[in-house]
NUFIVO-935824 format. One record per residue: x, y, z of N, C-alpha, C in turn. Coordinates in steps of 0.001 Angstrom, whole numbers, plus 500000, padded with zeros to 6 digits. Atoms other than C-alpha are relative to their C-alpha. Layout:
<nodes>
XYZXYZXYZ ...
</nodes>
This chain:
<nodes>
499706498733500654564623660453896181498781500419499173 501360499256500197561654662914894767500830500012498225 499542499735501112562133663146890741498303500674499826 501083498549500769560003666185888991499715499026498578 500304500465501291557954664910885958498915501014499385 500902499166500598555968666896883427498930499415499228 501722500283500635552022666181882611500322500260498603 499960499726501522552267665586878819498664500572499364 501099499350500108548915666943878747500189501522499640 499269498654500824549700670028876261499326501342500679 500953499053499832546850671964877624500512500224501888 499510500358498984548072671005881472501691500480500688 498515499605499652551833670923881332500493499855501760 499605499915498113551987670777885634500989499154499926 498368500507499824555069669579887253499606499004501314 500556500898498427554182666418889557501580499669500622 498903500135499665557105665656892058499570498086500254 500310501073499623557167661750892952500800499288499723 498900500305499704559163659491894150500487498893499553 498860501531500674561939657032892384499215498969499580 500582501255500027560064653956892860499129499854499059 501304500063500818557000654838890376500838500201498760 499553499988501178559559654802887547499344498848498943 500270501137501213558371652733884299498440499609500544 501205500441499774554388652944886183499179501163499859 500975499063500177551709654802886040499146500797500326 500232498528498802550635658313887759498665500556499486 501257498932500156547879660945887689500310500818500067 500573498907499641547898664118887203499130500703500965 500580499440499183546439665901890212499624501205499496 500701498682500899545942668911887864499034499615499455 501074500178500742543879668040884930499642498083500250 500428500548499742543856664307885791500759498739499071 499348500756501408545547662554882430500864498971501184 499464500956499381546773659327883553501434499842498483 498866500308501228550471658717881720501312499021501279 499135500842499549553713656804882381501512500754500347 498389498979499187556857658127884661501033499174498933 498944499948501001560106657445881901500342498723501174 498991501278499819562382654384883037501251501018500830 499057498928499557565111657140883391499769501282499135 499786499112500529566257660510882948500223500238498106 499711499868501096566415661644878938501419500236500221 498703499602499358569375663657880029501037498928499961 498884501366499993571553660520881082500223499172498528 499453500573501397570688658433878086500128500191498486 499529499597501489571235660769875308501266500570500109 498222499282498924574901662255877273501075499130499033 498997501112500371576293658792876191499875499400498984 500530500317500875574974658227872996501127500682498774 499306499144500961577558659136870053499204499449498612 500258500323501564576460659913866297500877500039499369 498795499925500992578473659879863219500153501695499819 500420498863500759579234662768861557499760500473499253 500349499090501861578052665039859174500588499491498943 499436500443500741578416663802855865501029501095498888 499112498642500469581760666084854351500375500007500901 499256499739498619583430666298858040500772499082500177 498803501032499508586305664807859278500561500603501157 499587499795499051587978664684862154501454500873500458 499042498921499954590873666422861300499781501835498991 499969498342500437591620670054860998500511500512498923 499301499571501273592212671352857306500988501133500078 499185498247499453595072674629857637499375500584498252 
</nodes>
């Protein structure tokens, strides 16, 4: 499967496509060239399942 990654290169920004396997290694830029590291996984997925507390003053029930 092809996963889209974005050149952290601020000035760059390009969108390399590449595939699954190069997760957690280390790519090139074919634009400007910046060598960086493909993520482990999606952000997406492991912030979905992630719960915080809440706000401090909030509760879970509804005041009338």
């Amino acid at each position: 499967m092809i996963i889209a990654v974005i050149c952290p290169n601020l000035m760059c920004r390009g969108i390399l496509q590449v595939p699954e396997t190069v997760r957690g290694r280390r790519v090139r830029c074919g634009k400007c060239g910046k060598d960086f590291m493909v993520p482990l996984s999606d952000k997406a997925k492991t912030t979905s399942g992630s719960t915080s507390p809440a706000p401090e003053g909030a509760s879970a029930e509804a005041k009338p």
